[in-house]
N, C-alpha and C positions, 0 to 999 in steps of 0.2 A: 165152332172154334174160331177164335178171334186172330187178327193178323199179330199179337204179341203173343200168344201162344205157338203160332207155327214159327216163328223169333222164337223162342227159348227153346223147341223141338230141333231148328236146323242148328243154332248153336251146341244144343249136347251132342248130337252125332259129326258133324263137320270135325275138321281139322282147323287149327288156328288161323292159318291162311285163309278157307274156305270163309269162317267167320268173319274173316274183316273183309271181303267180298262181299259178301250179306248183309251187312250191319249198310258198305257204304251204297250196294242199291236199295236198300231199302230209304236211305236218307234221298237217295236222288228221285226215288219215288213218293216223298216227301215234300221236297222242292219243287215238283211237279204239280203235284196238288194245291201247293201253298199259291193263293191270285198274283201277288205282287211278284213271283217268282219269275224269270224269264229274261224277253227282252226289254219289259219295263223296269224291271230292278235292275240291270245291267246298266241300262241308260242313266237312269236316277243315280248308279254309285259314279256312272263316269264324272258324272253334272255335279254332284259335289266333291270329287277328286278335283276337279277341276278347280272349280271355286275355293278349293285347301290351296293348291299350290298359287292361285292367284293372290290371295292375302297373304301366305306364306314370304313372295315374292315383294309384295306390298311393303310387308315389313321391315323384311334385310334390305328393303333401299332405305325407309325412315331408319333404321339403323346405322347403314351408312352417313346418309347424311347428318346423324345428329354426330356422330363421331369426326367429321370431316367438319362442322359447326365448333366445336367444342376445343379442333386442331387452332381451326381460325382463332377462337378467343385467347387461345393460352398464346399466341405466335403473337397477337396485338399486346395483350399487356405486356408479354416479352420487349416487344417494341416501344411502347410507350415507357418503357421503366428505362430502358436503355437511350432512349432519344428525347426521353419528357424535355429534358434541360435545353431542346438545342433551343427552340426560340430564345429564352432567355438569356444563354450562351451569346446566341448571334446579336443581342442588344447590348451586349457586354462587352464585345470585341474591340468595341470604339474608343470605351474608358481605357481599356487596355494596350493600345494606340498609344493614346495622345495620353496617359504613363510613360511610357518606353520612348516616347520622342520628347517628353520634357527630362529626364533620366540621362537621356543622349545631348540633349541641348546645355543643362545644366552641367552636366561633366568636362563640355569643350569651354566652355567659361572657365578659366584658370585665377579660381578667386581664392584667399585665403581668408575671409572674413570667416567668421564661425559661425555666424545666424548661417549664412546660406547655403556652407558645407552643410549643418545641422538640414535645413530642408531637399537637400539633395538625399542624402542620407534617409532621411525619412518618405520620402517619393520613391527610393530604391526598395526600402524594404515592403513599402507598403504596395507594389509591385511584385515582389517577391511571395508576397503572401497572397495575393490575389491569383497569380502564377502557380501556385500549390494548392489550392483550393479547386481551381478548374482542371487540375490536373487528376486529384483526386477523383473529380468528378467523371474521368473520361476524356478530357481534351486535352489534345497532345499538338504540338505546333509544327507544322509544317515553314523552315528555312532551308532550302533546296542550295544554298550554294556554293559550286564546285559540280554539284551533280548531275547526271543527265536528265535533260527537259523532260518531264512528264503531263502529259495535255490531262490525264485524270485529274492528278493534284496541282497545276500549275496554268495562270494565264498569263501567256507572254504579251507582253507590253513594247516591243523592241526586239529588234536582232541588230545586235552590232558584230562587228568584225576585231576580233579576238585571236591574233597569231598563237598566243601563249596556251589558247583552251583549244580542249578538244569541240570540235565543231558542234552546236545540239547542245553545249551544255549552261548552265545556269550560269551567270556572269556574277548577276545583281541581284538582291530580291527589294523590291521595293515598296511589300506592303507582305509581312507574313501570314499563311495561308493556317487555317485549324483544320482537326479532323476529332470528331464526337464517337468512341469508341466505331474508330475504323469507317467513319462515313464521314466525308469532305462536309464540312459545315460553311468553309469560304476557302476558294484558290490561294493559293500564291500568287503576287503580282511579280511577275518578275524578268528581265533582262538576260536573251539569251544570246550565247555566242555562234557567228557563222564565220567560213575558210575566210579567208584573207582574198578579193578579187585576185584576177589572177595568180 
């Protein structure tokens, strides 16, 4: 009689319970027999348990990182779309100057000829439209005066003595300062007021 026939004799007489008693020594006597069975197959599944969770590990870092790569890239072109213009901005600033101080010069000349009303007129607007073009683009001007000194947005030039203002605050501005959506692109030059000595 063979060991799968006394297997099909204790299962007809056994009770269910009994049977899966029997079914699982007969498999541990199985496992027994089988060579690789033991503390060599033990060792072997810990050695690649092991080596799963290590590339496992491997991975969700190359994962992280390429997600923490990918944060970088969208954050720069973010920045570059937002800040592309300031070079060009900051080369601009000068034309835009020396507009606004020929605008101002021209205006205190109290002339009535019509050529040069005409070119006052035409250096106003043409100022005005360069004015709305950088605006569009992001820059917004920084004239602080009346306001309190700010060392972020402003570089003082001066402190004079100013009974009429409150102490610390902007007097003068003497070169106006920009800001490229919300980042100083140039200070303000400007003239602040302190207490009166004694």
């Amino acid at each position: 009689m063979t060991g799968s026939d006394n297997e099909n004799d204790l299962e007809k007489n056994a009770k269910p319970d009994e049977v899966e008693l029997v079914n699982a020594s007969v498999e541990d006597e199985n496992l027994e027999d089988h060579p690789s069975a033991g503390g060599e197959g033990t060792s072997e599944l810990a050695a690649a348990l092991e080596e799963v969770a290590k590339y496992r590990d491997i991975a969700l870092r190359a994962e992280a990182e390429m997600e923490n790569v990918r944060r970088r890239a969208m954050r720069d072109v973010e920045h570059a779309h937002k800040y592309g213009l300031e070079k060009l901005i900051q080369n601009l600033l000068p034309v835009i100057d020396s507009l606004e101080k020929g605008v101002e010069s021209a205006q205190q000349v109290n002339t009535d000829e019509g050529a040069t009303k005409a070119i006052v007129e035409g250096m106003s607007l043409c100022l005005k439209m360069l004015s709305d073009v950088m605006a569009k683009e992001g820059l917004d001007v920084v004239d602080p005066v009346g306001e309190p000194f700010d060392p972020n947005l402003h570089q003082a030039m001066s402190m004079i003595e100013n009974p009429d203002m409150e102490p610390n605050s902007v007097v003068a501005v003497m070169q106006k300062g920009y800001t490229l959506n919300e980042r100083l692109v140039r200070p303000a030059m400007v003239m602040v007021s302190k207490a009166p000595a004694g």
